[in-house]
Backbone as a printed PyTorch tensor [residue, N CA C, xyz], in Angstrom:
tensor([[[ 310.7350,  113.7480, -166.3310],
         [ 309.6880,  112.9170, -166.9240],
         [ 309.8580,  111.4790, -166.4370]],

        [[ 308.7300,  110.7910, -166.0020],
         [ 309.0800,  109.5550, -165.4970],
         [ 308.4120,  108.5740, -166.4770]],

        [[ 308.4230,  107.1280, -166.3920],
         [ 307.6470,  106.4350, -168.0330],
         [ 306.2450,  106.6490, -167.5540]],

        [[ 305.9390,  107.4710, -166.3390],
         [ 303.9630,  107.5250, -166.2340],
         [ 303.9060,  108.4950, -167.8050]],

        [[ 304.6210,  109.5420, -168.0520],
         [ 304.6520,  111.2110, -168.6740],
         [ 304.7030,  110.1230, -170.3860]],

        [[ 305.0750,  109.1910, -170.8370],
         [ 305.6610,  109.3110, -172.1820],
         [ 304.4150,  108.0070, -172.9850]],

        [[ 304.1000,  109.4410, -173.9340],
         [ 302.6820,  109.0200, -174.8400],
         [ 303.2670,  108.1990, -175.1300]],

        [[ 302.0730,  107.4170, -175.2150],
         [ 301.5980,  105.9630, -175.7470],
         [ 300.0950,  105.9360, -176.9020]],

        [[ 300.1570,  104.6740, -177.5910],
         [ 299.1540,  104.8730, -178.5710],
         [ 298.4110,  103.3840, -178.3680]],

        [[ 297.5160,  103.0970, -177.7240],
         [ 296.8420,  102.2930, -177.6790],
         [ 297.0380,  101.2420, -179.3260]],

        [[ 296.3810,  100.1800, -178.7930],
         [ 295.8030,   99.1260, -180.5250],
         [ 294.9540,   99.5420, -181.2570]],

        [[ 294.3600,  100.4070, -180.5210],
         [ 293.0260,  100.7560, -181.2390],
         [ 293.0210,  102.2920, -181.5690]],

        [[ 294.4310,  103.2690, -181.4110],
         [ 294.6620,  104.2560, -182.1230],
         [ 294.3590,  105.1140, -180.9260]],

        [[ 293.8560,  105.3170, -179.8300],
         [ 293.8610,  106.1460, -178.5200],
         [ 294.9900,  106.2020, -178.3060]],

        [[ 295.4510,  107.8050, -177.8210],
         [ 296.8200,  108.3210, -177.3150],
         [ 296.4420,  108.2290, -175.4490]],

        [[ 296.9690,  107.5750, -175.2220],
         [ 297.4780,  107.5160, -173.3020],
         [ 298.7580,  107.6900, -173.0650]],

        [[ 298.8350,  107.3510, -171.8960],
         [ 299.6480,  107.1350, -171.2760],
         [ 299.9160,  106.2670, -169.9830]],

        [[ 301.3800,  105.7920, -169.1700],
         [ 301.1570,  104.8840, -168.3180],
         [ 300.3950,  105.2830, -167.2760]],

        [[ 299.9320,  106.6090, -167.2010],
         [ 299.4220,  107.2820, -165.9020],
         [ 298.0830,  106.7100, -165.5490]],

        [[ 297.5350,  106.0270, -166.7010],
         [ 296.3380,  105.8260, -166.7840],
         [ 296.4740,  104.6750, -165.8000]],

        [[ 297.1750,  103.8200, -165.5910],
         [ 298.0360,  102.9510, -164.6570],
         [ 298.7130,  103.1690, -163.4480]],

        [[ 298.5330,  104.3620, -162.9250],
         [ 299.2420,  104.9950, -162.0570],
         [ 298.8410,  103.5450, -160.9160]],

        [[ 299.4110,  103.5460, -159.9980],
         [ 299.0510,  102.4880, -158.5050],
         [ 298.8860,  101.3410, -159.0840]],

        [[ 299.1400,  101.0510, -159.7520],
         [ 299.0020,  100.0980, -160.3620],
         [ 300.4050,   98.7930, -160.4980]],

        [[ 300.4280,   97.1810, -159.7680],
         [ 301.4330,   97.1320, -160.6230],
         [ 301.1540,   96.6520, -162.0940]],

        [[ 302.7890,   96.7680, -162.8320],
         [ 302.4250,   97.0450, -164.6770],
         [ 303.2550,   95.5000, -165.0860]],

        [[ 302.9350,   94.7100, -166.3290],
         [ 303.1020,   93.4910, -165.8800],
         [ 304.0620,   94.1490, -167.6360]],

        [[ 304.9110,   94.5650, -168.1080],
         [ 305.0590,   95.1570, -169.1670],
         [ 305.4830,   94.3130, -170.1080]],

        [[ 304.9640,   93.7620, -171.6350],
         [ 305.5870,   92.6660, -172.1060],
         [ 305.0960,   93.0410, -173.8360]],

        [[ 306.7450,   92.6040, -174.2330],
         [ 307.2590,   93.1040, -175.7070],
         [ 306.6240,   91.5850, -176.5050]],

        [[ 305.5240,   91.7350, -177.3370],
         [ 304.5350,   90.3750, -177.6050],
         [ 304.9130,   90.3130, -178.9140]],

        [[ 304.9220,   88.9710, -180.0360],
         [ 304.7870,   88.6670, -181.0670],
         [ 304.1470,   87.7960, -181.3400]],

        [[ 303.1130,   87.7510, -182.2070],
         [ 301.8670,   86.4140, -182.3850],
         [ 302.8230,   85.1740, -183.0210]],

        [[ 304.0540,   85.3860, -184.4340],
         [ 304.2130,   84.0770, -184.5580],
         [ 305.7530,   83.8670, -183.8620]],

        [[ 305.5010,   84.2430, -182.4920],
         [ 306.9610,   84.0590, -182.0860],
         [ 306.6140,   82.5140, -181.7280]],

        [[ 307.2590,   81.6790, -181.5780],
         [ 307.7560,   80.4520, -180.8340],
         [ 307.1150,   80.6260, -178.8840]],

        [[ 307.5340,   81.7560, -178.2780],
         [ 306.9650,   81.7340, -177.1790],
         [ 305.3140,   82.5990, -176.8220]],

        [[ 305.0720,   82.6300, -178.3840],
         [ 303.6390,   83.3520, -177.8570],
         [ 302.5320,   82.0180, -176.9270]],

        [[ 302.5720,   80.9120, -176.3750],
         [ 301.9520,   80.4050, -175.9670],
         [ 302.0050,   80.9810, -174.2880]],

        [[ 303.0030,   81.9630, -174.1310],
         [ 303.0550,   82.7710, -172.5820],
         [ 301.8860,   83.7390, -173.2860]],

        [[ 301.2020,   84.2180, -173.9600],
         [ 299.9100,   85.1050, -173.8060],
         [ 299.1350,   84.1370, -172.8690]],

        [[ 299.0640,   82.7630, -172.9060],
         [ 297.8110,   82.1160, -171.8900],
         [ 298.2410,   82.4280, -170.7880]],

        [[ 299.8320,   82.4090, -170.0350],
         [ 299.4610,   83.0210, -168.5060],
         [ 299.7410,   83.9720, -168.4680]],

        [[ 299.9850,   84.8100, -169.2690],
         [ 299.7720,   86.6470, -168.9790],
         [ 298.2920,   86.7650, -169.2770]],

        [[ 297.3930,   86.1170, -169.7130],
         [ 296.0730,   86.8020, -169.2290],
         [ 295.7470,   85.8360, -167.9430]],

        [[ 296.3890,   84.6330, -167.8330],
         [ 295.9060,   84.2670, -166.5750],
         [ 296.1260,   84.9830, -165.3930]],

        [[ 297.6260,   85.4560, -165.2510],
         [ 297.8720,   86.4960, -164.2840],
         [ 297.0860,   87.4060, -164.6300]],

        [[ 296.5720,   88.1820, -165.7360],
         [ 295.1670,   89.1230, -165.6410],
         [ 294.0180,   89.1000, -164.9550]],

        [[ 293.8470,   87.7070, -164.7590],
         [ 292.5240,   87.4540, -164.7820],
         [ 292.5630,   87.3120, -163.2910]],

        [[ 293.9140,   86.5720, -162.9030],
         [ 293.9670,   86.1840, -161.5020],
         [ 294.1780,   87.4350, -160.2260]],

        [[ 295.0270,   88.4690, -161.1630],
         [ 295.0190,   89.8910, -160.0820],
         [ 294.9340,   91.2790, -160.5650]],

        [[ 293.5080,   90.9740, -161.9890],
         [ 294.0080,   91.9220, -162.1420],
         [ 292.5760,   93.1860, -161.6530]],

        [[ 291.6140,   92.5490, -160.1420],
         [ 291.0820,   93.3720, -159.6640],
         [ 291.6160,   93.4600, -158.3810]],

        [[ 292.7940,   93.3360, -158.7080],
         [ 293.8150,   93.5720, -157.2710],
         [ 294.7380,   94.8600, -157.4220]],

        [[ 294.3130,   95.4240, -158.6840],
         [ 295.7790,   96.5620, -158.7150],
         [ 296.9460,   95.9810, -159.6630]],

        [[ 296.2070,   95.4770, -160.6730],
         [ 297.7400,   94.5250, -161.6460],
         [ 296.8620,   94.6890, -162.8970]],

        [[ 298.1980,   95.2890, -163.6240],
         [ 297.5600,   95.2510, -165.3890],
         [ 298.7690,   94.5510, -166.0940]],

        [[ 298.4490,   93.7810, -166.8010],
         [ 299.6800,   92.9950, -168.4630],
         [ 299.5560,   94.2200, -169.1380]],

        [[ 300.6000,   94.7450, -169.8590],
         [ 300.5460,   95.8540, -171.1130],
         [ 301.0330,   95.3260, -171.8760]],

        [[ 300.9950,   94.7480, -173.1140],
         [ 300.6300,   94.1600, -174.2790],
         [ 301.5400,   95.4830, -175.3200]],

        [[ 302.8690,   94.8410, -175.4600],
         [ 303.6350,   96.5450, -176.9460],
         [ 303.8690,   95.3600, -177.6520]],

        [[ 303.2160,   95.2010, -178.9390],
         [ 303.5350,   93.9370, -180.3310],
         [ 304.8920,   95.0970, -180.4040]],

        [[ 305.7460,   93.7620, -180.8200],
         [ 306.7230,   94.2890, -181.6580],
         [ 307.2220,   93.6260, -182.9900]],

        [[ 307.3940,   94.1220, -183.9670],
         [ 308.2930,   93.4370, -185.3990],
         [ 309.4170,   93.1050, -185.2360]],

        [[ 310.0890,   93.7600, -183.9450],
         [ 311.7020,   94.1370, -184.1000],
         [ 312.4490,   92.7060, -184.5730]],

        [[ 312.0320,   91.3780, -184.1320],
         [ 312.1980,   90.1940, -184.3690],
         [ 311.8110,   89.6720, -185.4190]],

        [[ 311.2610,   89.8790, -186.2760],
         [ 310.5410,   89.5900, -187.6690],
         [ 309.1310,   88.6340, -187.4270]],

        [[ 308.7760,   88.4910, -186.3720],
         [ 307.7730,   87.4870, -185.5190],
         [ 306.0330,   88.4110, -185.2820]],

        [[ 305.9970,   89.3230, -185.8770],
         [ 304.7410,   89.6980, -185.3780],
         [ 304.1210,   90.3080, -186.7030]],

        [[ 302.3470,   90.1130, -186.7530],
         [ 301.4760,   90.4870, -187.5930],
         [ 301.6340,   91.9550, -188.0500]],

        [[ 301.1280,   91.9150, -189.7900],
         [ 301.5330,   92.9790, -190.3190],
         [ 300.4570,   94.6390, -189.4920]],

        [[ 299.8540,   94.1500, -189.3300],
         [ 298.6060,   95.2160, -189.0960],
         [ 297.7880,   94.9930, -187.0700]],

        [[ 297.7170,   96.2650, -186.7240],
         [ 297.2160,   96.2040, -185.5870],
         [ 296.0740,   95.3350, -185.4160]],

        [[ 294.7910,   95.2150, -186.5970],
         [ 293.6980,   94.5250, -186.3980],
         [ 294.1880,   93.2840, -186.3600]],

        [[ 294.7060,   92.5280, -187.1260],
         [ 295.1650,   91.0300, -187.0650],
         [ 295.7300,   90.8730, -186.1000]],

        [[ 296.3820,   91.9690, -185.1120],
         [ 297.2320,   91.4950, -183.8600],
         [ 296.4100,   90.9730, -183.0460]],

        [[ 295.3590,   92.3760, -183.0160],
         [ 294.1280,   92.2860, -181.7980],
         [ 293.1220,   91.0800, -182.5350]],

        [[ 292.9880,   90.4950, -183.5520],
         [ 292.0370,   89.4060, -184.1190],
         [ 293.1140,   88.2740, -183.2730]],

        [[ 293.9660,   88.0470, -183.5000],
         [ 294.6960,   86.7500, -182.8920],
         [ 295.1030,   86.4840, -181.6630]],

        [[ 295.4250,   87.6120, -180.8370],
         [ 295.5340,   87.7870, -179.7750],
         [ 294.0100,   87.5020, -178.8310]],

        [[ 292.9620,   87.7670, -179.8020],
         [ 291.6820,   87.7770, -178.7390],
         [ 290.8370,   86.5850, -178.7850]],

        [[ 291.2530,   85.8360, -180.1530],
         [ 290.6070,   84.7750, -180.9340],
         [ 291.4740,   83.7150, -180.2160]],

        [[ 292.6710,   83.5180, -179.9890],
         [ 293.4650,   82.6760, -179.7740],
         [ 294.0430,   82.0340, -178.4140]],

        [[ 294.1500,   83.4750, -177.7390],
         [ 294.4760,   83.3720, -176.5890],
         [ 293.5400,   84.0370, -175.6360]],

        [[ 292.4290,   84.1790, -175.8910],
         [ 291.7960,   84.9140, -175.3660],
         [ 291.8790,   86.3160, -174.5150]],

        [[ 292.8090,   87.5520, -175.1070],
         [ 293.4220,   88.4650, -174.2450],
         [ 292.4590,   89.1080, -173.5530]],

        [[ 292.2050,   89.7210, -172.5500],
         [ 291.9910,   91.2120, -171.9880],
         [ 292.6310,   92.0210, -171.5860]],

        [[ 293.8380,   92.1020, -171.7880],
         [ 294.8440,   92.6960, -170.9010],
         [ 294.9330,   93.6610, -172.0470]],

        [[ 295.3420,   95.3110, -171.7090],
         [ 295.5150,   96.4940, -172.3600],
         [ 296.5180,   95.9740, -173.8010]],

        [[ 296.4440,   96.1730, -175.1430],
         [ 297.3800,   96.3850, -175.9870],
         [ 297.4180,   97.7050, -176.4750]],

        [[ 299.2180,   97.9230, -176.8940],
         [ 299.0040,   99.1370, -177.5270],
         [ 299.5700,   98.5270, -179.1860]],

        [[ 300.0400,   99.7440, -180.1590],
         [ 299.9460,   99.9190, -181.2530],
         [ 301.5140,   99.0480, -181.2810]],

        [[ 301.8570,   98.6800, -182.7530],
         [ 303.3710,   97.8090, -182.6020],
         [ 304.6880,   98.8930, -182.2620]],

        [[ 305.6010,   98.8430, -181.6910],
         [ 306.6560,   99.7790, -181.5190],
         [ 308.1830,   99.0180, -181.5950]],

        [[ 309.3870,   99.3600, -181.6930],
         [ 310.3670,   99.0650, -181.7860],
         [ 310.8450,   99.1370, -180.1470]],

        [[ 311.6910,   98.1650, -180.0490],
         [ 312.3590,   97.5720, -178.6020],
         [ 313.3890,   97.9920, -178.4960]],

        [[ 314.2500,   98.3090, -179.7900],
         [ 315.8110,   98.0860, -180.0940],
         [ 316.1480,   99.0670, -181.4100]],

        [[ 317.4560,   99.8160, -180.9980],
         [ 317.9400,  100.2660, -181.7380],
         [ 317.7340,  101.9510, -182.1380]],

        [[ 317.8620,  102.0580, -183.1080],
         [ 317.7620,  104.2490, -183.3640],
         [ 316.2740,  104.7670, -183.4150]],

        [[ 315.5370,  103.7480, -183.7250],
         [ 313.8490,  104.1100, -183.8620],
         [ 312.8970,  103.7210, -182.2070]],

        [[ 313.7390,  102.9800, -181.6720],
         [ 313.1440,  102.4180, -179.9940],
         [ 312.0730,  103.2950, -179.7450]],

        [[ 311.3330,  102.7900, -179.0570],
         [ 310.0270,  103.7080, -178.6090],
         [ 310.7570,  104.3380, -177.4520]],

        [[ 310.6310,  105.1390, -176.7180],
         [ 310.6910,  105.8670, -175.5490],
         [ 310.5030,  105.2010, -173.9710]],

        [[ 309.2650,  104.4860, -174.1970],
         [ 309.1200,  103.3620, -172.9310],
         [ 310.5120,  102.5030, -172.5120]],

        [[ 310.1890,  101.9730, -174.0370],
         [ 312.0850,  101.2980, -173.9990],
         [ 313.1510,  101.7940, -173.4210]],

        [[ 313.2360,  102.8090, -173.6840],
         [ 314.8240,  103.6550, -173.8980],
         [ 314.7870,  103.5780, -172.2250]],

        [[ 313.9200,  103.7670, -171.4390],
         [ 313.7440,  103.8240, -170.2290],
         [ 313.8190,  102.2410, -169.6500]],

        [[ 312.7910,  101.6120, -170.0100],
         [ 312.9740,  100.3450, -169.0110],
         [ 313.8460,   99.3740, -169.2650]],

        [[ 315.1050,   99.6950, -171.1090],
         [ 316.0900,   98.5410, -170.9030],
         [ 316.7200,   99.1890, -170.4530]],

        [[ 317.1970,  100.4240, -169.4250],
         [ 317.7330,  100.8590, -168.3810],
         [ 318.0890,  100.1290, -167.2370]],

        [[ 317.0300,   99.0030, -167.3290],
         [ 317.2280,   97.7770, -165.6310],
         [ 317.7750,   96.9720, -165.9160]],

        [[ 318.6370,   96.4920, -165.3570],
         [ 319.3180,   95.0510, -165.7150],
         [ 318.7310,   94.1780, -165.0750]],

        [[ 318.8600,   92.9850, -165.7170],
         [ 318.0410,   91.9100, -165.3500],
         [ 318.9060,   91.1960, -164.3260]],

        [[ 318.5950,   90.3440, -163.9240],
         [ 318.8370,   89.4060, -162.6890],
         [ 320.3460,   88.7760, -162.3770]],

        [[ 320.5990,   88.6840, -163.3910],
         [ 322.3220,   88.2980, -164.1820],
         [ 322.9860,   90.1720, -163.9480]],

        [[ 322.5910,   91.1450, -163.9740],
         [ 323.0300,   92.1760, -163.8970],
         [ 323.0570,   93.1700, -165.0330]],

        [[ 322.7320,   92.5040, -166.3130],
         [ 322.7660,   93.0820, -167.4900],
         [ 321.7250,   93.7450, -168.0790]],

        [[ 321.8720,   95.3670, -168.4810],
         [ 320.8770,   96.0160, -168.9210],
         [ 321.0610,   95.9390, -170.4010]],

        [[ 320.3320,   97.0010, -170.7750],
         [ 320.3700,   97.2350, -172.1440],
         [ 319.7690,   96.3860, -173.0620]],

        [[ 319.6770,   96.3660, -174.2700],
         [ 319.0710,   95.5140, -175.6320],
         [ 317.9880,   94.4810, -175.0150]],

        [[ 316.8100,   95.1120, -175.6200],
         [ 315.6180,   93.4310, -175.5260],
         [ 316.5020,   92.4340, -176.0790]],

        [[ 316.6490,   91.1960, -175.6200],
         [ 317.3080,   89.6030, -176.5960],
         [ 315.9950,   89.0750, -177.5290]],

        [[ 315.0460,   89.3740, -176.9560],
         [ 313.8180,   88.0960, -177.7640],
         [ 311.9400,   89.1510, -177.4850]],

        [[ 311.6210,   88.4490, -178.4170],
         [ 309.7620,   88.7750, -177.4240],
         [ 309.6000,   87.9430, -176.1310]],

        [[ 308.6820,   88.5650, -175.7840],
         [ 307.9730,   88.3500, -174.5370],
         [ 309.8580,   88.6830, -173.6370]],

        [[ 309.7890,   89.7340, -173.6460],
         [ 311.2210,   90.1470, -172.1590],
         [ 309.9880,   90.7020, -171.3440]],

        [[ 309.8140,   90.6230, -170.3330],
         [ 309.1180,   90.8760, -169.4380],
         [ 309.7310,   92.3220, -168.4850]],

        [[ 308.9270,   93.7980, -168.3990],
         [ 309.3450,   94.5370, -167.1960],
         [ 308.3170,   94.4520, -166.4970]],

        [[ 308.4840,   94.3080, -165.0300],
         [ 307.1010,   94.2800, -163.7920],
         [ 307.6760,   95.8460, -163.5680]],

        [[ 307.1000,   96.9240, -162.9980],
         [ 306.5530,   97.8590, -162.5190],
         [ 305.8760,   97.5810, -161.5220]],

        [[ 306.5390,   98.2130, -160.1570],
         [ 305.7350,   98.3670, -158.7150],
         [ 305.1110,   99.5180, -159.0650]],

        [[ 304.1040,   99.6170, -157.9860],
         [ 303.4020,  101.1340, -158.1250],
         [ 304.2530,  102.4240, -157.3470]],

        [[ 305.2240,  102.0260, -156.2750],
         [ 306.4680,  103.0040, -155.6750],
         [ 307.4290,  102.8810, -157.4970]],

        [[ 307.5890,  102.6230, -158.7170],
         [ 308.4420,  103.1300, -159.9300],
         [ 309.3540,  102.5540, -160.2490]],

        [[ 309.6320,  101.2320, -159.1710],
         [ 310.5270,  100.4570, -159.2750],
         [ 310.3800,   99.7260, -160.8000]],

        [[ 311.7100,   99.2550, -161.8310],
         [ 311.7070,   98.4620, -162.5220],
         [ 312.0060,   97.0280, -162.0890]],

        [[ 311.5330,   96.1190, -162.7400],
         [ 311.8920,   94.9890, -162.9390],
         [ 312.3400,   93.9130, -163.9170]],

        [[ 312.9350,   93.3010, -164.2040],
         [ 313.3850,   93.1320, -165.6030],
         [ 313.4120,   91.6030, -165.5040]],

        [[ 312.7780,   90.8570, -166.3970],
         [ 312.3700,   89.2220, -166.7920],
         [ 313.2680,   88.6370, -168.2570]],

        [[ 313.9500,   88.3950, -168.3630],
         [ 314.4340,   87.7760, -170.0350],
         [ 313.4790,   87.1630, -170.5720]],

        [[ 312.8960,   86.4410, -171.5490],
         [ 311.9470,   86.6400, -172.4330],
         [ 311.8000,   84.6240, -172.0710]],

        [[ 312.7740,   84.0040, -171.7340],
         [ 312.1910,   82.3380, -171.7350],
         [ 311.8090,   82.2880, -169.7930]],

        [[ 312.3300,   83.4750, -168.8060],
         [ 311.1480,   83.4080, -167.8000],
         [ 310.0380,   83.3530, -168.2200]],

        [[ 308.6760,   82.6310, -167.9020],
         [ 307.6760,   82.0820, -168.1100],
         [ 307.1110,   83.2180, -166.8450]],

        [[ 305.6450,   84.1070, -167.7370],
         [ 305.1370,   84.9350, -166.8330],
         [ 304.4260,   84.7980, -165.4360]],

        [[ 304.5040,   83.4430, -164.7540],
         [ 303.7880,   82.6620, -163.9760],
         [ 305.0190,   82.0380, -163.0560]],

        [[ 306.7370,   82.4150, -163.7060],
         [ 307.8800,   81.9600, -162.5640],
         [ 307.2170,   82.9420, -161.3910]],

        [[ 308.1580,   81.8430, -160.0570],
         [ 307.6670,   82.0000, -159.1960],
         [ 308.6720,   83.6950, -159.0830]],

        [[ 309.4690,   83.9050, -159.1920],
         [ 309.9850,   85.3700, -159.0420],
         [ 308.7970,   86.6110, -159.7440]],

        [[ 308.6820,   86.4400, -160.5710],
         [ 307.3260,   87.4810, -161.3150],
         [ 306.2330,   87.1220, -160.5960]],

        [[ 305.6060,   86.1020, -159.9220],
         [ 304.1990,   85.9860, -159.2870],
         [ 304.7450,   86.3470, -157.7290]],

        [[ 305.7010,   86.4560, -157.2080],
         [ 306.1020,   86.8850, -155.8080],
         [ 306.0860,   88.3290, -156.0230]],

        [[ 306.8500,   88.9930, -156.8200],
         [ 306.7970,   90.5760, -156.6420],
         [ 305.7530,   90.8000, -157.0620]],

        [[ 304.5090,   90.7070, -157.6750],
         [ 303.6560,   91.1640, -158.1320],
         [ 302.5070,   90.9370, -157.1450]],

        [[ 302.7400,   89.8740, -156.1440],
         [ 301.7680,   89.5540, -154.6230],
         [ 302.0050,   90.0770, -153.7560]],

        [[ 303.8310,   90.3510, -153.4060],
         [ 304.1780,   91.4040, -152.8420],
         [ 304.1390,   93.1680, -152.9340]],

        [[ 303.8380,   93.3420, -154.6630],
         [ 303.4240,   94.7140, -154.2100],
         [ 302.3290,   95.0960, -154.2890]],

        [[ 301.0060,   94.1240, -154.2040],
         [ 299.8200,   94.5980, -154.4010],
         [ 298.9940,   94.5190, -152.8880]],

        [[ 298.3370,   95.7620, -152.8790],
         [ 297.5890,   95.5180, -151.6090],
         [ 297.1730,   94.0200, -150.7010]],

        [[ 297.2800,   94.3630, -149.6340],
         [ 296.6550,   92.9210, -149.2810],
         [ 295.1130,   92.5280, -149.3970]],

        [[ 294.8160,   91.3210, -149.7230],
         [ 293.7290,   90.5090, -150.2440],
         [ 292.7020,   90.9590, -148.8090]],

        [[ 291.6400,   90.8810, -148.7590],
         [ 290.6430,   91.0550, -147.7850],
         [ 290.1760,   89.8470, -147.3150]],

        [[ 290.1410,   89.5360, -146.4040],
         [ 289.5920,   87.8070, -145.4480],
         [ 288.4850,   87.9470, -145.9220]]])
């Protein structure tokens, strides 16, 4: 099973999956509305907006695990759309950490980040990029979704632009 295979539940209560994303790269990010760094939703939809008819999607998983995010899916998607203006895919809230972890998780804190260290989300907004070849990528949560390391792999694995 690879993380394309492992259900997912949309914000709005639709069961998918990442497949729906297949070729795609996946911009993957663990969100909380009253975290301290939710002001990175403005350039994760800017990177939406900027590639994302290039083969690039933000995936949007609210999480509580931090005590930082809205009680109810509608208020997520009311603040998230009211505030920051999202378009980028959200799904339903899930756990990052620990015996209840969603499944996505269990898989992508598998990558260690840049320092070398896998395992445990530290904060919201940890960032995984996904190439469309399955590669992980792993961001700590005060990289800013617009460092130049996350906007290089994500130019580098998307088709080239047309003259």
């Amino acid at each position: 099973m690879t993380i394309n295979d492992i259900p997912l539940t949309t914000i709005d209560g639709q069961t998918t999956t990442l497949a729906e994303y297949d070729g795609k790269v996946k911009l993957i990010v663990n969100v909380a509305s009253r975290c301290g760094l939710a002001p990175q939703y403005e350039k994760l939809e800017q990177l939406q907006k900027e590639y994302g008819d290039r083969g690039f999607t933000v995936l949007g998983f609210p999480s509580n695990q931090f005590l930082q995010e809205l009680s109810t899916e509608d208020a997520i998607k009311e603040y998230c759309s009211t505030t920051w203006g999202v378009t980028f895919p959200m799904f339903e809230k899930i756990k990052v950490n620990g015996k209840s972890q969603h499944p996505l998780y269990a898989e992508l804190t598998k990558t260690p980040d840049a320092a070398g260290k896998a395992g445990k989300v530290k904060w919201n907004f940890e960032k995984f990029v996904v190439t469309p070849d399955g590669q992980v990528h792993r961001f700590r949560p005060t990289v800013e979704p617009d460092a130049p390391e996350i906007v290089g792999l994500i130019e580098q694995s998307l088709p080239a632009q047309a003259a």
